[in-house]
C-alpha positions as semicolon CSV with decimal commas, in nm:
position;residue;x (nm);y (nm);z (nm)
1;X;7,975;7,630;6,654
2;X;7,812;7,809;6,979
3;X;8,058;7,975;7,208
4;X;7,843;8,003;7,485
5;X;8,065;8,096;7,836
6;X;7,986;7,918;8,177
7;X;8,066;7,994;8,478
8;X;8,092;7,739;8,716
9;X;8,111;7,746;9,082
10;X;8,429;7,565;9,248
11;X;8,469;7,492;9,633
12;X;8,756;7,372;9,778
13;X;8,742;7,141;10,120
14;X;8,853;7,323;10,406
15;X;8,977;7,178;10,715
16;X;8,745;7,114;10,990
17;X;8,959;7,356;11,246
18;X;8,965;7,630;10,944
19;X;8,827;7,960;10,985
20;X;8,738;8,216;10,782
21;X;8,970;8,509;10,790
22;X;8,764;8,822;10,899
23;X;8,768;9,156;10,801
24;X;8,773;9,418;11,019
25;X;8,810;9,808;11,008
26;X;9,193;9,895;11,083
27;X;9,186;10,240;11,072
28;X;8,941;10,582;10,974
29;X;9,044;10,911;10,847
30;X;8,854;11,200;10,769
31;X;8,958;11,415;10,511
32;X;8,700;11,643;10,497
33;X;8,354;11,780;10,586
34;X;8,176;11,515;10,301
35;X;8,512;11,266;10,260
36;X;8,625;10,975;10,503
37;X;8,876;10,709;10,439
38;X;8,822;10,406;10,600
39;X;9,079;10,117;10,575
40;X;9,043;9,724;10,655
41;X;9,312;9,507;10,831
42;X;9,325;9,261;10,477
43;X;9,440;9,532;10,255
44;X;9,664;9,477;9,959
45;X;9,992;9,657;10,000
46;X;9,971;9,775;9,639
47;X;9,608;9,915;9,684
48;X;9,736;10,069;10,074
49;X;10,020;10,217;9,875
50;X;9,799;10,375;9,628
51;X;9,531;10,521;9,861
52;X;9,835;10,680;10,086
53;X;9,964;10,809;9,767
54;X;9,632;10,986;9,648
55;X;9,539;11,113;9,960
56;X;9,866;11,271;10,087
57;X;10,004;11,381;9,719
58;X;10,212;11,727;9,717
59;X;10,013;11,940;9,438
60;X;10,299;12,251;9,496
């Protein structure tokens, strides 16, 4: 028996007034002379929470 995998494209019908939600930079923050943060208004509070956390961690 084959177990071959496909993947198959699914599209769901949006209404005609829908519109895309778009993406846009919320906020930039340079941590140093090579390192920038940039973060997007549609960011995951779990992801937000982990990027604060990694960038402003104590190492005393």
């Amino acid at each position: 028996m084959n177990n071959d995998q496909e993947i198959v494209q699914v599209k769901l019908d949006q209404p005609k007034n829908y519109q895309a939600a778009t993406t846009s930079k919320a906020f930039q923050m340079k941590l140093g002379e090579n390192k920038t943060v940039l973060v997007y208004n549609r960011i995951n509070n779990y992801i937000l929470d982990a990027l604060l956390k990694a960038v402003f961690r104590d190492d005393r």
